[in-house]
C-alpha positions in Angstrom: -2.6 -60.2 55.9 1.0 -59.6 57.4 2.2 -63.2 59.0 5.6 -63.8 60.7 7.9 -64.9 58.4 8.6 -67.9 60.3 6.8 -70.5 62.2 5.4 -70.5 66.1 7.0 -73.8 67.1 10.1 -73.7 69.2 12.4 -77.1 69.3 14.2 -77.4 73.0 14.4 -73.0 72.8 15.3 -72.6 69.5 12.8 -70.7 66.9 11.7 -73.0 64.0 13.0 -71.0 60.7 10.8 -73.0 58.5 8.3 -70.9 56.8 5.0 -71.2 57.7 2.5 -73.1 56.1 -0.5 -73.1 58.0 -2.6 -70.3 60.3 -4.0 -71.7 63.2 -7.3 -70.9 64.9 -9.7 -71.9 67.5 -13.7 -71.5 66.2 -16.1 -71.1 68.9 -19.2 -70.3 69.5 -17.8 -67.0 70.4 -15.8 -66.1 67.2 -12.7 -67.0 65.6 -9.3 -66.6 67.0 -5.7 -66.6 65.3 -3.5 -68.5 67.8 0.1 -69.3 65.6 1.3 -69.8 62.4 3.2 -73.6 61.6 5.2 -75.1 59.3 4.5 -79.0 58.1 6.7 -80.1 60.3 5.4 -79.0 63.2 1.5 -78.9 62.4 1.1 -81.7 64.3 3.3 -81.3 67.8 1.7 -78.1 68.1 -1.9 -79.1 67.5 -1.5 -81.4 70.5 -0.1 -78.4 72.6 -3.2 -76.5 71.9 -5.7 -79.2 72.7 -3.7 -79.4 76.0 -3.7 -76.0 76.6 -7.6 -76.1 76.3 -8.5 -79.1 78.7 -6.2 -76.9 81.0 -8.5 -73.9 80.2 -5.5 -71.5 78.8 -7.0 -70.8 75.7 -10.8 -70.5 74.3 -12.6 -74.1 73.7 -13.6 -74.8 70.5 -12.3 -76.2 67.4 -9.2 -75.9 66.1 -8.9 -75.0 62.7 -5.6 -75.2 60.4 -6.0 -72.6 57.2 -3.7 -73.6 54.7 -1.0 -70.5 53.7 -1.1 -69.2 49.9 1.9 -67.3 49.4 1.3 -64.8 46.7 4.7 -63.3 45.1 4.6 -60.6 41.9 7.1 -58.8 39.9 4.7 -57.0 37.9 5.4 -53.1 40.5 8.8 -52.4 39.3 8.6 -48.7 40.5 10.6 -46.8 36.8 10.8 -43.4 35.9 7.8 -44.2 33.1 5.4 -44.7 35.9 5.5 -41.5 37.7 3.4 -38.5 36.2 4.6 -35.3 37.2 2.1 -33.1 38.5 1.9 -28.8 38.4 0.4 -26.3 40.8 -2.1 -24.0 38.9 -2.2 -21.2 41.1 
């Protein structure tokens, strides 16, 4: 899954540039729904702005959930000449 490469949180109009770390989702009865993505620093700030925005009915009640982000990283496609086959038209 593509995620921004930066988290949701905003600090007095500024973007946080912290990485995330976490997905956030509300689980209800309904289904699951991706909200933001935070870093540790801001996990919990935001997790009060969503329980706010709930008893105010802006987004879906249910639970919120916090997935923990696995960055995966690999150097193993370098992309050389040996790799690529070249390939003939038998016509």
């Amino acid at each position: 899954m593509l995620l921004p490469k930066h988290c949701s949180a905003k600090v007095e109009g500024d973007e946080c540039q912290l990485a995330p770390s976490y997905v956030i989702s509300v689980k209800s009865h309904e289904g699951e729904y991706m909200l933001a993505v935070v870093c540790n620093d801001h996990k919990s700030a935001l997790e009060a702005r969503l329980v706010a925005m709930q008893e105010a009915n802006r987004i879906p009640q249910g639970s919120i959930h916090f997935q923990p982000i696995k960055m995966v990283v690999t150097d193993c496609v370098t992309g050389i000449d040996a790799d690529y086959i070249e390939l003939t038209d038998k016509t």
